[in-house]
C-alpha positions in Angstrom: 3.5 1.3 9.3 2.1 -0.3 6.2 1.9 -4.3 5.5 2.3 -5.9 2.6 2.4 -9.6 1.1 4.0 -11.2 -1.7 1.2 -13.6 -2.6 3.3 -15.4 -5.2 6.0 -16.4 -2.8 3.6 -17.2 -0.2 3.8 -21.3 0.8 0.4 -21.0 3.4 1.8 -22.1 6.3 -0.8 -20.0 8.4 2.1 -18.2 10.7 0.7 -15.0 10.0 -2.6 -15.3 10.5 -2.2 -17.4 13.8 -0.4 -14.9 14.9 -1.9 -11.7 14.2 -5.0 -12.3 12.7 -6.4 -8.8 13.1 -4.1 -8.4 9.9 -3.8 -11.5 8.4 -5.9 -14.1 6.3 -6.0 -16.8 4.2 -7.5 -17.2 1.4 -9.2 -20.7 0.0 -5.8 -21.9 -1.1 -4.2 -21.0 2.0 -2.4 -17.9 0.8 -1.9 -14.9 2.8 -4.4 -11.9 2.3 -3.9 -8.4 4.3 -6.9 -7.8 6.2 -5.6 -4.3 7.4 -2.8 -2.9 5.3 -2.2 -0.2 8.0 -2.6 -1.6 11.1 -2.6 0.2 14.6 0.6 0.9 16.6 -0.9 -1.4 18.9 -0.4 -4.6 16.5 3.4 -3.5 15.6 5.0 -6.1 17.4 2.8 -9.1 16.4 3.0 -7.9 12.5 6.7 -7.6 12.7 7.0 -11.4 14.6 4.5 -12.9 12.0 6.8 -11.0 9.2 9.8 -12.5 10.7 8.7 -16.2 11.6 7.5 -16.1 7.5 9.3 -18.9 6.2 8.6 -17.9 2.7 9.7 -14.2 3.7 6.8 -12.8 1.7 5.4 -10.3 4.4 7.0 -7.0 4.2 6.8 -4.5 7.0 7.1 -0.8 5.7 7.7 1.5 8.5 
């Protein structure tokens, strides 16, 4: 799995780093930054929930 943002589209809510911050930031401007842009197997299910509750859809989840 690899785990990428689309910074532009990115509105900061936070969802992704609340809920998986092992992979997810923010930046100063409260845009997503990828901490780990391949993450272990054991974080699949919280990257995939914190790509799915984005409500800019900006997280993309390669598998």
């Amino acid at each position: 799995m690899r785990v990428t943002a689309d910074r532009d589209r990115c509105v900061g809510s936070g969802q992704c780093a609340m809920l998986s911050p092992e992979v997810f930031d923010q930046d100063d401007d409260g845009l997503v930054l990828v901490l780990r842009e391949v993450p272990g197997a054991d974080l699949t299910e919280e990257v995939h929930r914190a790509a799915d509750l984005c409500p800019a859809q900006s997280i993309r989840v390669h598998d």
